[in-house]
Structure formats: structure tokens, C-alpha cells
N, C-alpha and C positions, 0 to 999 in steps of 0.2 A: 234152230232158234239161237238167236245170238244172245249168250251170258255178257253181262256186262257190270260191274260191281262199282261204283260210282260214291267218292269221297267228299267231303266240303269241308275245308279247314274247321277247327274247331271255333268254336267264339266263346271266348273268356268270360269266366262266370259273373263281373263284376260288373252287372249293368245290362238292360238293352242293350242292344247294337245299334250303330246308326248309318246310315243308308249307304255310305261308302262299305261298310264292313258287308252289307246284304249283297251289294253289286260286286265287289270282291272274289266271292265263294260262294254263296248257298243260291242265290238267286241263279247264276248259272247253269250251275250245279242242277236244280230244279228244272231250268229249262233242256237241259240236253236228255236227264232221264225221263221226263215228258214224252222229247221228240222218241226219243228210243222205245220207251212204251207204244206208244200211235204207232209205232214199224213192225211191232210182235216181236221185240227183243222180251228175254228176263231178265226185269231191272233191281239191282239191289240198293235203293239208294240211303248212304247210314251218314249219319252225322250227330253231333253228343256236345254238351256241354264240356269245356276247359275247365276243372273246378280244383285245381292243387296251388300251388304257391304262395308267395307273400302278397300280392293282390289281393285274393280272395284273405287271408287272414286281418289285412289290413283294411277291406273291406266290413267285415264282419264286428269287426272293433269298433269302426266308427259308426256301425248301426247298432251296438250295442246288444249285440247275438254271439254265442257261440258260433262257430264256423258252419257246421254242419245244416245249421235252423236255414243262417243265411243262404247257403249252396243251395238249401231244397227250395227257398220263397223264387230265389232266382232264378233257378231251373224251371219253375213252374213259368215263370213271366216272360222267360226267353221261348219257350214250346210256345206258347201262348201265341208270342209276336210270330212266331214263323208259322204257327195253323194262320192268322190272320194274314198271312203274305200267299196262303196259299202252298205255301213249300212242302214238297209229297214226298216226305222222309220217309221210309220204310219203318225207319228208326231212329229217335231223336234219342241220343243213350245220356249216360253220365262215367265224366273217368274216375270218380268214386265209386263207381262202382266195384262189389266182389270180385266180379270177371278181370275187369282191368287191373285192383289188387292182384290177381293169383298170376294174370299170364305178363305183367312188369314181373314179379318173380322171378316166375320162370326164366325168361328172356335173360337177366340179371346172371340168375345160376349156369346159362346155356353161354352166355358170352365168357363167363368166370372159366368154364369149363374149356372153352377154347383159346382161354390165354388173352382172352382182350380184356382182362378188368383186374384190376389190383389196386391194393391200397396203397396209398401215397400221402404223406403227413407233406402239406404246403402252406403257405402265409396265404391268410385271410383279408382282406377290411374288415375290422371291429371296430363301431361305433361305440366308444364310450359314452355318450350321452345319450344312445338309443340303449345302451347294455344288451348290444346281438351283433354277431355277425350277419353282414350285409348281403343279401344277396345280388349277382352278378349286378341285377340291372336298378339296385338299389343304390348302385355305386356310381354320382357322375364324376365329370370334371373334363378335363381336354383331352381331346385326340392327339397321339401321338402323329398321329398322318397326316388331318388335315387341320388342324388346327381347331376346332371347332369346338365350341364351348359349352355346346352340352351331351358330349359322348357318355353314354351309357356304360355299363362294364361287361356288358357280353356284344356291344355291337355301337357302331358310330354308322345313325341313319344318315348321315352328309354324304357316305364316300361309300358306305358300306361294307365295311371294313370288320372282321370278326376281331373281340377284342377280349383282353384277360382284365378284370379289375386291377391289376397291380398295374398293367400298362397305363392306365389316367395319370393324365400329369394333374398337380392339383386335385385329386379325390376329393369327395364331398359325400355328404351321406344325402340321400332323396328324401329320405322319411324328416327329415328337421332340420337340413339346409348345415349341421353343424359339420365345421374342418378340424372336431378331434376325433381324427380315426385314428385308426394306427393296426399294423400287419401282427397278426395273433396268428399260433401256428395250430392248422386242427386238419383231422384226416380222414379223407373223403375216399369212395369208389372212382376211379378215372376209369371211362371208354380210352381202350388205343387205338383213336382215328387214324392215329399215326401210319398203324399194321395194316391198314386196309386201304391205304393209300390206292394202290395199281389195282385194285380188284373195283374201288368203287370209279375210280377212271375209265375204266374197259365198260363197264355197265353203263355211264354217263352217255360215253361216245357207239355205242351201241344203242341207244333207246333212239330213234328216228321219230317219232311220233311226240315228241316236242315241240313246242314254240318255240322262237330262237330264245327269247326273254327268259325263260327259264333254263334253258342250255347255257346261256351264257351266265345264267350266275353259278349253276352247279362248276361249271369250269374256273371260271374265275377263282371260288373257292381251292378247288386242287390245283391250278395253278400255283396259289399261293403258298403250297401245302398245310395238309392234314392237321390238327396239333390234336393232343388227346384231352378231353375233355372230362371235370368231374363229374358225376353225373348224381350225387346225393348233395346234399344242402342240410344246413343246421337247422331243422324248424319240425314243427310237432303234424303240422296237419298235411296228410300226402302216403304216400303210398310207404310201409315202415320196411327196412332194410333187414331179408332175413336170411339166417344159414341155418340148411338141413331143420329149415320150418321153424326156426327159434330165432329171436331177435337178433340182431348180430354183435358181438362184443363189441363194444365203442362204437357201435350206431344206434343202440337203446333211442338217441337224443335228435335220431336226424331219419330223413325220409329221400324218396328218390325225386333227383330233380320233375320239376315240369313237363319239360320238354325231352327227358328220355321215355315219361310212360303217357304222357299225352298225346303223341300219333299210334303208339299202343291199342288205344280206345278206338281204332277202329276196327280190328280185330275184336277187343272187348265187347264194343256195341251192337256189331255182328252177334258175338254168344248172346247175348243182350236180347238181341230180337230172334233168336234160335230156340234158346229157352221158353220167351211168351209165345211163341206160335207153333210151337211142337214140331220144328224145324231142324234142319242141319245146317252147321255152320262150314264145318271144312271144306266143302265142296266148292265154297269162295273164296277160301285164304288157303288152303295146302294145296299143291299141286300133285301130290300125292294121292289126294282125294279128289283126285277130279276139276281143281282151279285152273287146268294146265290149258279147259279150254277159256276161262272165263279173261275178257278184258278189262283189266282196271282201269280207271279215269279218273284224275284228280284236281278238283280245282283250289285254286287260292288267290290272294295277295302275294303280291313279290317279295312282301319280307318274307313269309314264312318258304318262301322256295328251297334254301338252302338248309334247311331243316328236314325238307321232305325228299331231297335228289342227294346229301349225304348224310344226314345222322339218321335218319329212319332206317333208310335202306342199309348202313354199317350196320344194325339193330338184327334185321333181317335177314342176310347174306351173313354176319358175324356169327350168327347160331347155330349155323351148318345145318339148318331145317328145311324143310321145303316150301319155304312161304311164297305165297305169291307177291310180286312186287308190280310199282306202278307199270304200267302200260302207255297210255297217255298221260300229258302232265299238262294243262292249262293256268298259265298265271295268268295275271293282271295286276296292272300300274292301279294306283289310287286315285279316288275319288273324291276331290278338294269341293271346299266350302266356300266358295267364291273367291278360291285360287289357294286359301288358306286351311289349316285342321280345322276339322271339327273339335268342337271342346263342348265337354258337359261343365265343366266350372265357370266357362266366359258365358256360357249361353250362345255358343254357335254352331249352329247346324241341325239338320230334324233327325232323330230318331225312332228307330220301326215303329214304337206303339204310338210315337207321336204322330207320325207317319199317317196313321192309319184313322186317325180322328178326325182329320181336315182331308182327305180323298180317299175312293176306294184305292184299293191294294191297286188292283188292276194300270190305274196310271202310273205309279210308280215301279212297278214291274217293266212297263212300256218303253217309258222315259231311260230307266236307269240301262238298258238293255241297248236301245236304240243309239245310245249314247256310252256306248260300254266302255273301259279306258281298256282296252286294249294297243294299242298302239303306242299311248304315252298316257299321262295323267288326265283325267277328266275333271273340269270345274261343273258345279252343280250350284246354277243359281233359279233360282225362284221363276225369274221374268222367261229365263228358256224351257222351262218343266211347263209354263201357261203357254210357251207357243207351241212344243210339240205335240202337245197333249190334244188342245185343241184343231190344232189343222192339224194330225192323224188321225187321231180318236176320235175328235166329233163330225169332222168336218170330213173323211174322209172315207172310213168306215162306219160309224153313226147317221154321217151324211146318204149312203148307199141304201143299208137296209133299212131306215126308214122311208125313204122316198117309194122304193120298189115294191115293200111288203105292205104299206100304206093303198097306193097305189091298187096292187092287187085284189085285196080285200074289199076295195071300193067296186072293183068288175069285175071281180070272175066268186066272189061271194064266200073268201078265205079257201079256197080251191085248189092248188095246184093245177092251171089251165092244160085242158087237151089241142091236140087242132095244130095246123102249118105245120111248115115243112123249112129246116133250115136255111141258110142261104148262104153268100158271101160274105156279111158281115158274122157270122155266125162262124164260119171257118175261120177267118181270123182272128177272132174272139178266142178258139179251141188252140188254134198254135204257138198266140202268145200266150196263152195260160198254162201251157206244156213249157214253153221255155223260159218261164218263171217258178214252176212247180220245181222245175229239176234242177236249176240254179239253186233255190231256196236249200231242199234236199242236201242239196254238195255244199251249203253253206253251215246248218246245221252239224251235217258228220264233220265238219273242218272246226267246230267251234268257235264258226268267225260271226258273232252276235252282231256286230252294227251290220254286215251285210245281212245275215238272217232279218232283218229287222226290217234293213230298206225292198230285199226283195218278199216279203209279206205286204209291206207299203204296196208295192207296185201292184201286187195281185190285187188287192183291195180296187185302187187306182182303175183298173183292168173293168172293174163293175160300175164304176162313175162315169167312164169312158164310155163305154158299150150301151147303159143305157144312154147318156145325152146324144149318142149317135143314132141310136135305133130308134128313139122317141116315141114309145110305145101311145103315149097321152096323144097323141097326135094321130099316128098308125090306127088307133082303136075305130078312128071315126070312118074312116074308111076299106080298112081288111080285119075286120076282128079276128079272121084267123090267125092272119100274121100278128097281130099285137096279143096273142094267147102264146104264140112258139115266143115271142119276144121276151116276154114275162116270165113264162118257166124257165125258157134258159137262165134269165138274170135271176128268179129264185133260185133255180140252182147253186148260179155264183154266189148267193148271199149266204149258203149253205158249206160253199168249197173256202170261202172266205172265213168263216168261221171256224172251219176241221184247223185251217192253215194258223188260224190263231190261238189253239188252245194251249200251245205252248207257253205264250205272250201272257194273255190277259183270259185266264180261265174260266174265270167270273163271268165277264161279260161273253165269252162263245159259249158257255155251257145254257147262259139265257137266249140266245139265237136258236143253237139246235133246239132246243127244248120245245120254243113256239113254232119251228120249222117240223118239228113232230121226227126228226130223225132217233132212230134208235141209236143205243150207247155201244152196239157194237157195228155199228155202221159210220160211227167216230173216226175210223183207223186214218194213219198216212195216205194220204191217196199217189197210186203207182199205176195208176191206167192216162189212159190217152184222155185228154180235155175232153174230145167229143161224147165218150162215154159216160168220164164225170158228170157234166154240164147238162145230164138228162138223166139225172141218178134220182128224184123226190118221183115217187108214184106220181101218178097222174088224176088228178079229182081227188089225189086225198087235201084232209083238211091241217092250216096253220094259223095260227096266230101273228099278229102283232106285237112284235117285242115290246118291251117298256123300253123310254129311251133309253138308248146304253152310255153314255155320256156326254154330261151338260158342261157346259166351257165352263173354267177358269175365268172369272170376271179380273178387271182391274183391280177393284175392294178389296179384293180376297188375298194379291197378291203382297198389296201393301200392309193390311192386316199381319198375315204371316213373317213380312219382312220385316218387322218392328218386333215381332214375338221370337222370332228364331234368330234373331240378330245378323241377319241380313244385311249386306252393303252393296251397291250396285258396284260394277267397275264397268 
């Protein structure tokens, strides 16, 4: 059985997500440990709340909560939107958590130990009219590189470019827009990415089971070289900086950055869900324990790639442990609002729980998938989410199993029909449905979603085809035999159609199998030959009539939303 341990970037505590962030990372994510589940893999899929930073404090302020109240209402609401998406977390963690406190520690004292961490007193931005120093990404003003006017201080999204706050030309403070800052001297823990330069380059060019998209930023990065990076920050709420278990002198006041113990938490959420199910954790993270057979898989957005292909792995490889490290790595390009960001202050663009109140999950699972930015940026407008939805969804697998199971139930008396014997359209029927199944399969293990997507389409397709050829309504009046082999085979397909979807839209195949009376361990991948499939439902047993599985996307509806969600056509 194949071990397979399966990551989703984290999604920051401050807010829903909105459907670029779903189609990103977790939606994938979801859909690949699905397919691996359906093949008899053991699937570990963990993903956790982002909950440290000035984000979240600055968050908590403006809703007038302590930090902590806020992390839990919003932890609840984000679990919430991804049960509603359907998303089958093994484990949905938090990197507040104790676990992720003890093993950032750890990690901390294991890199200290091997010479990658020392203190370093360096100039700051202090906002005198915020009275704090700023953190990195608190800091804007110009790119030294590309000119750009609003580079961040740990990174310029224009060029993508890694950056120090002091490098801004023009600084400015984010929190209040005010230019009296000015360089205060204060002293932080530094990662030396620097020392790990050639160790995380051999590992880079050594991982083959990359997109180029994500190879090519980890490289870029060391191309660039390494710089050493602080990795604690001035601020109270986050994981506290400690030596030989006691607060650390002159870091009483300060905690470990975000993004050194936030990929941490995947390990932590793993103990996480080891601890509630009376489970073991090492056997997915130490190789030592046994990880050495398990494959890791990771998905994300393309910002966070460089995060995850060198400062994770420096973390990992720096402690001279035996952690397991990624295996696979799947990015993806972003997901525009009709070519533009989403913004929760402008009022553009839909997010998950909004999502989820104007369609089922199911379409949006569909759409975002079929349409996955893989290749480059994806624009997500209103009027193409009502055309795919409706000609795939309704019209095309909605279209199938109701005509057929309709149909059936009217003449053969909700039966699974006996009788005939197949033919030639029947063999054809079984060898395209073989060289769709196994296409789909190799599209799946590749991670290539819009292909997964359209070879699903085609199988589907494959059942609209076969009945308008075979015309069983027709057939009936004349060979009731053959229009009884006509009919099970296409229940069949309406059956194989379904298995092929669970991945996609869960909701709607688990309502199919359910009135096709199939059992849940008869769900699996299917790895037999068509002609076998395509005659798998017993014979005279009894099914139901689905309820329709999706009703179209009206015109109203579209303009409706596009007024609400701030929609613009281009």
C-alpha cells in the first residue's frame, strides 16, 4: 500500500478565504488525496490554521478581542467553510497550538546547536507614530529593482524579488500610511541561509518530481543567493523564544517569526491528530521511523513556493534530524477577479462561506478545477462559472443520468435489466472508456487538474454519446432484449461516471451511487477493463431515481451576483 502524506499551505487566520486561495492549495490538495484514497493508498491529509503575526493582532484589535478569542471564532469559521467545501482533512490543526509551540522550540535549539542561529543586534523600521517596530511586511515603499511602488519589506510581488526592509526606497509604515519612521537598533535570532547555500541547491536540483513553476522559483532564489534571515520579531502574540526551557534573555519581548514555525505546523498538526486518534506520528515525518517509505505531496500558491523549496527545508536539513522532506511539490499561478485581486475592503470577489450560500460546493469545486491556473493566472468571472457549470454539470452529466435512469425506471420497473447480449456498439463503447479511464488515471497521478477535468468531461460525454446512438426508446419497441443489455450497460456508465467523479464534485456522485444502490466499498478506482466495468450493478437488483443533480445558472442570477460581488464584465 502506498503511504502518502499530503500538505496544503496554510490559510491565514484573518478572515475566510476566497476562492482563489481554495483553488490555490486545499481544493487540490483535496482532490489528489481523494483520488489516492479510491486506489487503496494511506492517505494522510493535514492542513491548520496560520494563526501568529501582526495580521492576526491587528486583526483582533480592530474586532475589539484579545488575540486568542479572535484565532478561536476564526478557526472555527474557516473548519467550517472547508467541511462545507467538502475538504477531507485528516486534520484541520492550529499553529497555536502546544505541539507547534514545543517542536518551533525545538527546531530553534537544534539549528542553534548546529551553528545556524545567532544573535545579531541590526537596524529596524520603528514607526514613531505607530510606537513599534514594523514588521517586514508592515514596511512599504519602492523596489530597489523594479521600481515599483508598493514593495513590501520582505518581498516586491511585481518582480519577486526577496527583500530586507531597509532595502525600500521611500519606506512608509502600512499600519497608518505615516513616513516618520526611522532605523532603531534591536536584536533578533538570524537563520544562516547563507551556510546552507550548496546543500539546499543539490536537494533543489535533485527533487525531479517538480513542476517547472516551482523549480524555477526555488532556483531563482539561489541563484540569487541565500541571505540569512531574522527569524523572531518584536511582538507579544506567537510562539515565545526560549533557552534551556526559560525565556531567553532580551527576548522576554519578542516571539519567533511566522513563517519560521508556520510550515512547522505541519509536523505539529500531524502530533495534532496523533494525539486525538491514538495514533503515531513519526512514521510520517522521521525517516527514521519509518517515513523513509511514505511520499510527501505538497500543494500551494506561487508566493508561498519559496518559503516551502528553501526556508522550510533549511529548517529540516539544518537540524541534522531525519525529517522527511517534500517529495512532490505542486504550485499554482493565481486566481483573478476578473483579471483583478480579490479585495474584502472594495467588495470584489466571492469568498468560501459566501460561496457556499448562492451554489452547492459541488460547482465551485468543478469550475475552479476545470479551470485550474495552472499554467498561468486564471481569471474567474461570473458569466464563465454559468457556462461551465451548466453545459458540464447540467447538461452533460445531469443531462445523462437522468434521461437513462428516468428512462429505465419507466421499463424495466427500477430493475437493473437482465437479457441480450452485447454487440459492436458495445465494444466500442468499452475501449473508449479504457482509453479515457487510463488517460484520466495518468492525469490525476501528474497533478494536471484541467486535464483530469476534461478527461472526466469526455467519459461522461462517452454516456450521452452511446445512449443517442443506441436509442434504447426506440430499440425497446422492437428487441426488448437488446434495449434491456442497452440500458444496463448505460446504467452501468451512469455508475462508472459517477466512481470517476468523486473526486470533483462529492456531493453530487455520492447522491448517484447512493440511488444506484452501489456499496461504499465498491466506490474504489476502477483498474479493470471497460467490458468488465460496464456490467458491474447485479442484475434485477433495485435503483432509484436521483434527485436532479444540478439546475442551471439562470441569467437573474448571474446579474444578481454581479452587482453583489462587484463584478465587471471585460
Amino acid at each position: 500500500m502506498n503511504r502518502i502524506l499530503i500538505t496544503s499551505a496554510l490559510p491565514y487566520i484573518n478572515g475566510v478565504k476566497h476562492l482563489g486561495n481554495l483553488a490555490g492549495s486545499m481544493l487540490p490538495a483535496d482532490i489528489y488525496a481523494r483520488f489516492e484514497r479510491l486506489r487503496g493508498s494511506e492517505v494522510l491529509y493535514i492542513c491548520a490554521t496560520d494563526e501568529h503575526g501582526t495580521p492576526a493582532e491587528l486583526a483582533a484589535e480592530a474586532a475589539g478581542q484579545d488575540v486568542k478569542t479572535y484565532c478561536d471564532e476564526q478557526h472555527e469559521l474557516q473548519r467550517a467553510a472547508g467541511e462545507g467545501f467538502s475538504l477531507s482533512y485528516d486534520w484541520f490543526g492550529r499553529s497555536s497550538s502546544i505541539q507547534n509551540h514545543q517542536l518551533t522550540q525545538h527546531f530553534a535549539q537544534k539549528l542553534e546547536a548546529e551553528g545556524l542561529i545567532e544573535e545579531r543586534t541590526s537596524r529596524q523600521v520603528y514607526s514613531i507614530d505607530d510606537k513599534r517596530f514594523l514588521p517586514d511586511r508592515y514596511v512599504q515603499g519602492t523596489c530597489p529593482h523594479c521600481d515599483s511602488a508598493k514593495a513590501r519589506g520582505d518581498q516586491c510581488d511585481d518582480c519577486g524579488r526577496l527583500l530586507d526592509p531597509t532595502d525600500l526606497i521611500d519606506p512608509y509604515s502600512a499600519l497608518s500610511g505615516s513616513k516618520n519612521v526611522e532605523l532603531r537598533d534591536t536584536t533578533h535570532l538570524f537563520l544562516k541561509q547563507a551556510a546552507m547555500q550548496d546543500t539546499i541547491r543539490n536537494w533543489v536540483e535533485a527533487s525531479v518530481d517538480w513542476p517547472s513553476l516551482a523549480k524555477s522559483i526555488a532556483l531563482k532564489w539561489l541563484d540569487e543567493g541565500l541571505q540569512d534571515r531574522a527569524i523572531t520579531r518584536d511582538l507579544s502574540w506567537g510562539v515565545p523564544v526560549l533557552k534551556d526551557g526559560k525565556p531567553r534573555p532580551g527576548f522576554e519581548d519578542k516571539v519567533f517569526y511566522v513563517w519560521f514555525d508556520a510550515p512547522i505546523e505541519y509536523i505539529g498538526a500531524t502530533i495534532e491528530w496523533a494525539e486525538a486518534n491514538g495514533k503515531t506520528w513519526e512514521d510520517w515525518w522521521r525517516t527514521d521511523k519509518g517515513a523513509d517509505d511514505v511520499t510527501y505531496v505538497q500543494f500551494m500558491g506561487k508566493d508561498n513556493v519559496a518559503f516551502h523549496t528553501v526556508s522550510f527545508p533549511i529548517t529540516l536539513l539544518g537540524s541534522a534530524e531525519p525529517w522527511k522532506t517534500v517529495d512532490r511539490l505542486k504550485a499554482f499561478n493565481w486566481v483573478t477577479w476578473y483579471g483583478g485581486k480579490f479585495s474584502t475592503s472594495q467588495n470584489r470577489g466571492i469568498f468560501m462561506d459566501q460561496a457556499l450560500k448562492i451554489a452547492p460546493s459541488d460547482m465551485w469545486r468543478w469550475y475552479l478545477m476545470a479551470n485550474a491556473p495552472e499554467s498561468s493566472d486564471a481569471a474567474f468571472t461570473l458569466e464563465q462559472f454559468q457556462a461551465v457549470v451548466n453545459s458540464d454539470l447540467a447538461n452533460v452529466l445531469g443531462n445523462f443520468v437522468n434521461r437513462i435512469t428516468k428512462f429505465a425506471n419507466a421499463k424495466f420497473d427500477g430493475q437493473i435489466p437482465d437479457g441480450g447480449t452485447i454487440g459492436e456498439l458495445e465494444q466500442k463503447l468499452f475501449a473508449e472508456f479504457d482509453a479515457q479511464i487510463t488517460a484520466l488515471s495518468a492525469h490525476h497521478q501528474a497533478m494536471d487538474y484541467r486535464k483530469a477535468a476534461a478527461a472526466t468531461r469526455a467519459i461522461w460525454a462517452l454516456g450521452n454519446e452511446y445512449l443517442a446512438e443506441a436509442a434504447p426508446w426506440t430499440v425497446i419497441k422492437t428487441d426488448p432484449d437488446k434495449a434491456a443489455m442497452i440500458v444496463r450497460t448505460a446504467l452501468n456508465m451512469v455508475v462508472m461516471s459517477a466512481i470517476v467523479a468523486q473526486v470533483f464534485i462529492p456531493d453530487a456522485a455520492t447522491r448517484v451511487l447512493d440511488a444506484m444502490g452501489v456499496p461504499k466499498e465498491n466506490r474504489n478506482w476502477p483498474n479493470q477493463a471497460g467490458s468488465v466495468l460496464l456490467d458491474k450493478l447485479p442484475r434485477r437488483s433495485q435503483f432509484t431515481v436521483p434527485e436532479l443533480l444540478f439546475a442551471k445558472i439562470e441569467d437573474e442570477q448571474v446579474a444578481e451576483w454581479s452587482q453583489r460581488f462587484g463584478a465587471s464584465p471585460t
